[in-house]
C-alpha positions in Angstrom: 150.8 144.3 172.5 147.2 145.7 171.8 146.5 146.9 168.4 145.0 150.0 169.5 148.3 150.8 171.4 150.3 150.6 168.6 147.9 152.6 166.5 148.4 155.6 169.0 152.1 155.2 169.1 153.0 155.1 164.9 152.1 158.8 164.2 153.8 160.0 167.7 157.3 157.9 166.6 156.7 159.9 162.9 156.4 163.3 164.2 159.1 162.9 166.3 161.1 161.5 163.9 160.3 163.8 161.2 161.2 166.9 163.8 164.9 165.1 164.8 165.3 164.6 161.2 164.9 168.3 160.4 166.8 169.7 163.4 169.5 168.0 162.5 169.6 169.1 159.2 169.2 172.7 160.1 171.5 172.7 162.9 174.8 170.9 160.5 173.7 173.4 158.1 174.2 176.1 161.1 177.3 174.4 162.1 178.9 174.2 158.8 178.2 177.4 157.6 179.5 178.9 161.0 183.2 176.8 160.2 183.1 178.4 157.5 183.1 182.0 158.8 185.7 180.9 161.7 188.2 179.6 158.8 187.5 183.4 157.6 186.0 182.9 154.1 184.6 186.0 152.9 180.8 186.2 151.7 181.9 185.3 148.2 184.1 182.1 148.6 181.5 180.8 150.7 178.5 181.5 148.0 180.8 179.8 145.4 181.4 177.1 147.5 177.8 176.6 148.2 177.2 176.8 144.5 179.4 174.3 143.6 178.6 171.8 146.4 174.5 171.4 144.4 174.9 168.5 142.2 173.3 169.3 138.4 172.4 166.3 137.6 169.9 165.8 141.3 166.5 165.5 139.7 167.9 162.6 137.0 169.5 160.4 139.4 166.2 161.1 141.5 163.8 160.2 138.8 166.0 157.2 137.8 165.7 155.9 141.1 162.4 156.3 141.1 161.7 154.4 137.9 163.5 151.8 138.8 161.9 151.5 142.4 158.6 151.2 140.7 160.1 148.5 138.4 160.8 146.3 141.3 157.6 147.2 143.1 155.6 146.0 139.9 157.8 142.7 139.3 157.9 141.8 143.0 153.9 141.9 142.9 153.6 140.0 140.0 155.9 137.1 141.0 153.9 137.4 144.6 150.8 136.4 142.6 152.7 134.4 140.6 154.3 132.4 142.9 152.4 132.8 145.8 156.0 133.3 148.3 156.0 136.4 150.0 159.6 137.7 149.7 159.5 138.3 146.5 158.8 142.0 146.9 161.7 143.3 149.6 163.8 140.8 147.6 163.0 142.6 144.0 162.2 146.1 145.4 166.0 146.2 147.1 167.4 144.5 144.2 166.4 146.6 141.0 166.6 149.8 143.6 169.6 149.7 143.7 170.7 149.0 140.5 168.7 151.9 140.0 171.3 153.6 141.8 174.1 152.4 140.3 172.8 153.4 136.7 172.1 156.4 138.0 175.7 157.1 138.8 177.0 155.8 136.1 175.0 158.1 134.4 175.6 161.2 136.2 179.4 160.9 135.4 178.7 160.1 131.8 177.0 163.4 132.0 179.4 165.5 134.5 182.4 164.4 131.7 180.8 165.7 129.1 180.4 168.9 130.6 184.1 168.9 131.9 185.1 168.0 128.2 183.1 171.3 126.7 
């Protein structure tokens, strides 16, 4: 396949994906607020169950993951140089990713028993 074809066709396949992404979102955000009308919540039980649905702890586990994605960027280049293999980087980037996720979980419920405790 010609280069230059490709080049056309990456930002078309991003907008469009970037648009289904977003309908979708808005239109399961339509659909679950609208079962929640039909199961004939009143505006009140629905605001406190929005309210409690947001997670407090979001922008931790975001910036943990984060940090650690970094981390595995950084060690996956310098064992590239290193070493000289390629795979190093998917291979450490995956890796310490997701044991960014997991510490950031483990986390979160450290901090969401606390708070039940108080």
């Amino acid at each position: 396949m010609n280069a230059g074809v490709v080049g056309v066709f990456v930002p078309i396949v991003m907008f469009l994906v970037i648009g289904l992404v977003l309908i979708a979102y808005y239109y399961f955000r339509f659909r679950e607020r609208q079962m929640l009308i039909e199961k004939g919540l009143s505006a009140d039980s629905i605001k406190e169950y929005f309210e409690r649905k947001r997670d407090p702890n979001r922008m931790l586990k975001v910036g943990i993951i984060c940090i650690f994605f970094g981390i595995g960027l950084g060690l996956g280049l310098m064992l590239e140089d290193f070493l000289g293999r390629d795979y190093y980087v998917p291979f450490s980037l995956f890796t310490i990713t997701g044991i960014g996720f997991v510490v950031a979980n483990l986390l979160s419920k450290k901090f969401e028993s606390k708070d039940l405790a108080k």
